[in-house]
N, C-alpha and C positions, 0 to 999 in steps of 0.2 A: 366529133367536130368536123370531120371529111364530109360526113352525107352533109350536116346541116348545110356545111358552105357550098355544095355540088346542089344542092338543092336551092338554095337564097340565091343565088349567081348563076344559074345552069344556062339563061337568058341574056347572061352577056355579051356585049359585042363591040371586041377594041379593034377590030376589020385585017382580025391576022388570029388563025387558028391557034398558031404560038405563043401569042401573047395572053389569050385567051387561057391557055394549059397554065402561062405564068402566075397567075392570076389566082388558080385555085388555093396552092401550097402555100403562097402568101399569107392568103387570109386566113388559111389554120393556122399558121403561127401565130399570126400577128394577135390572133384573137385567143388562142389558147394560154398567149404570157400578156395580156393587154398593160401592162406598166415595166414593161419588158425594152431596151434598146432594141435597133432592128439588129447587131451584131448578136445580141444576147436572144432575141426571138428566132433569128435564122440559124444558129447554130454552128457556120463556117463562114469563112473569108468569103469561098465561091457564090454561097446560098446571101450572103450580104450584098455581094458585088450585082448580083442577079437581082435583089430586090431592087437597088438603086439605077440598074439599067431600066428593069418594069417604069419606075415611074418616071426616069428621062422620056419615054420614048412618045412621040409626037403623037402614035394612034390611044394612049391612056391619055382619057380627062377623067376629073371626080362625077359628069354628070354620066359620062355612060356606065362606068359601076353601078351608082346610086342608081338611073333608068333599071336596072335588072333586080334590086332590090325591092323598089316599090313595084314591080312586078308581080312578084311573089308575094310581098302584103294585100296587095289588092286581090293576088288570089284567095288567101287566107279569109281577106272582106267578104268575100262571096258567100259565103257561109255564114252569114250573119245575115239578119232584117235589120240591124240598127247597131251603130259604133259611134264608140266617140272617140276625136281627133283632138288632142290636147296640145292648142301652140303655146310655144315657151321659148323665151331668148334666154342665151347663157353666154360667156365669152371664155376662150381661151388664153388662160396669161402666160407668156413665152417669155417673161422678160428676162428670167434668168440665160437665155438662152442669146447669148451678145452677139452670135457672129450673125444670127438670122436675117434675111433684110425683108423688106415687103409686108411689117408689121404697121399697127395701127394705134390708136388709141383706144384704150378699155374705159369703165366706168374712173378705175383709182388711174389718173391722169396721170401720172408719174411711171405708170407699167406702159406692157404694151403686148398688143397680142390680136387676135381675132373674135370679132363678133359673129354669134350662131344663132341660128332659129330654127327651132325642128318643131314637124308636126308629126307625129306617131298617131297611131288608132288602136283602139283597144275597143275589148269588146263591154258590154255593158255587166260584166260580170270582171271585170277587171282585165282581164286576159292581153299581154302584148301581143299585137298583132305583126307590129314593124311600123318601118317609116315610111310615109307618105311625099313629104317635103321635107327637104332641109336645104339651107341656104348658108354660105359666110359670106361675112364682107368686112372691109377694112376701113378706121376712120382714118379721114384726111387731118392730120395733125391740124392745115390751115384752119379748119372750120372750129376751132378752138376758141372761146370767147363769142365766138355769131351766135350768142343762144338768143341774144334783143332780136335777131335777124326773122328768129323764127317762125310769126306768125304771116310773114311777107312772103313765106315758102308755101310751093303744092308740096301737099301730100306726098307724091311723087316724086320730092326731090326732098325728102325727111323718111329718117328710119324707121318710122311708124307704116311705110308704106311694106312694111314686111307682112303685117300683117293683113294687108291685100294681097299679099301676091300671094301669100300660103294660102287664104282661103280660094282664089281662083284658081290652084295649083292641085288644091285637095277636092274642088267640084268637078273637077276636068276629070278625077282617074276615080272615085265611088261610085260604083256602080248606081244606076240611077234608083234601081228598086232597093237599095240600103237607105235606109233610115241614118241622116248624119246629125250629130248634134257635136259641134265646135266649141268646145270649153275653151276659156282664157280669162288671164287675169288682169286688173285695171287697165294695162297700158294699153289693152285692147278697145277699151272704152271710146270706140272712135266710131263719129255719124257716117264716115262712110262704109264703113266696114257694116253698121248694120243695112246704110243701102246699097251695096254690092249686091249684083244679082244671085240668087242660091234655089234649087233644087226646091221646087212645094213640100214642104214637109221638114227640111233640114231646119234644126232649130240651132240659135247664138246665146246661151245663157254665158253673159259676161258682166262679169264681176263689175261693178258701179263705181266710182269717180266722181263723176261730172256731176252738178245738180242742176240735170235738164227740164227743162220742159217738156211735159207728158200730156198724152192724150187721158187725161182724170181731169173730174173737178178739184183736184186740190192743186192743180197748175205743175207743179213741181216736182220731180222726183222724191226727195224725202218726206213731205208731208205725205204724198200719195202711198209709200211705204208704210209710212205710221198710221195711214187711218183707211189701211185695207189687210182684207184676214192675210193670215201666216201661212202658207203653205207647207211648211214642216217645219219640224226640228232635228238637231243634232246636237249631241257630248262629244264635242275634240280633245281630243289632248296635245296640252299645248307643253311642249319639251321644258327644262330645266334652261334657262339661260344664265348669263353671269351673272346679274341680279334678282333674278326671278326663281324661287320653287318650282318644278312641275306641279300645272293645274288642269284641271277637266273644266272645261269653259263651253255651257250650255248656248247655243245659238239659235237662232230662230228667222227663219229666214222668209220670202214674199219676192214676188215679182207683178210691174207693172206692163203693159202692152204698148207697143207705141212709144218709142224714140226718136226726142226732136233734139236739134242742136245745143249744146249746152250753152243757155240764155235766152235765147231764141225760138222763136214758134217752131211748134213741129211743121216738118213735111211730109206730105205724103207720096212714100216711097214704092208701094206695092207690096211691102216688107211689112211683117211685124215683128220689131225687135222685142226680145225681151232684156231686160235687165233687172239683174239678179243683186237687189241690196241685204248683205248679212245684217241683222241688226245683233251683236254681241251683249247679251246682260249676264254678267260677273260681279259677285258683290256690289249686287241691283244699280250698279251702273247702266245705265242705256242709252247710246248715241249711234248716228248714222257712219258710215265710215268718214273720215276728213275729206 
């Protein structure tokens, strides 16, 4: 655990050689007990007292750690012709935790905690590489109810704009000669995101939503899916839930070129999006996603 973390971190820079030292012992504990208190990961009074002076101190933020992190994954990318960057939101729920302040609202409106978005790279053989990006943020309780408000908002002032900032985030530090292909799921399904500027060659297979108009004669997204060939298939297994057996559920999937606004004519962006619609047939049911 010592080399890894002297190695992930060697490139940090909290602008004091001291803090810097502080920094390393830290993070082998904290990572070698990770559901550990910092009392119970640090192991004394003094080694506690010390972790929580670490993060009082004015020269620690989370982005200059993080800066030395994605350091070392991007050097890791270097060795690689092609990765893939898989963004995903998650949230942190604190609620149990009363005395905290500086919380937010999560999905279940009655908790409360931190929203997260990380982008990691992995290599095409699955391999974790590290993270690239990662972001929190906290909601404004006020904005509770403005969801009518919503279509009245830029991008930029909605949390969907996470999903731009990670892929401007993740084109800034891949090296140019990697091959980037940005996986993500529906909520990604956003026209700007496929017309964000990207790298010749970086491709966006993201998962379908919308039913836009496409560059096909069948006008549409799903028609266009259903009466153009399949590009593979796959057998998932899909988990036991509370009402459900575990089942192997044959999939079969296709992608169309050219992404236009959901409802609206395409633009031409300079981009070619793709989008990726699973068509699922289980007990020869066969529909498009909702």
């Amino acid at each position: 655990m010592q080399a890894w973390a002297e190695h992930e971190l060697r490139d940090a820079r909290l602008g004091d050689a001291r803090v810097n030292r502080r920094l390393m012992p830290l993070v082998v504990a904290l990572a070698a007990q990770p559901t550990a208190s910092v009392p119970q990961a640090r192991g004394s009074r003094a080694a506690t007292k010390g972790a929580y002076r670490f993060w009082r101190s004015e020269r620690v933020t989370p982005d200059a750690i993080r800066a030395a992190q994605y350091h070392a994954t991007v050097e890791r990318i270097r060795a690689y012709s092609l990765v893939l960057v898989i963004q995903d939101t998650t949230e942190l729920n604190v609620t149990h935790h009363l005395a905290t302040h500086g919380l937010g609202l999560v999905d279940n409106a009655s908790q409360q905690g931190v929203k997260v978005h990380s982008a990691p790279a992995v290599s095409s053989d699955g391999v974790p590489l590290g993270l690239i990006h990662h972001a929190g943020w906290v909601r404004d309780p006020a904005t509770r109810g403005n969801r009518h408000r919503w279509r009245q908002r830029a991008t930029t002032d909605k949390e969907r704009q996470r999903w731009l900032t990670a892929q401007a985030a993740t084109q800034q530090v891949v090296p140019p000669d990697v091959a980037m292909i940005t996986v993500a799921d529906r909520e990604a399904d956003i026209y700007d995101v496929f017309a964000a500027p990207r790298q010749p060659g970086d491709q966006l297979p993201i998962r379908a939503t919308h039913h836009r108009r496409v560059n096909h004669a069948a006008g549409y997204l799903w028609q266009a899916i259903r009466c153009s060939p399949m590009c593979g298939h796959e057998t998932i297994a899909v988990p036991r839930t509370n009402n459900r057996a575990p089942r192997q559920v044959p999939i079969t999937y296709g992608h169309v070129a050219g992404s236009g606004q959901s409802g609206r004519p395409a633009r031409t962006t300079g981009h070619h999006a793709r989008c990726l619609s699973p068509c699922a047939r289980h007990r020869q049911a066969s529909s498009p996603p909702p």
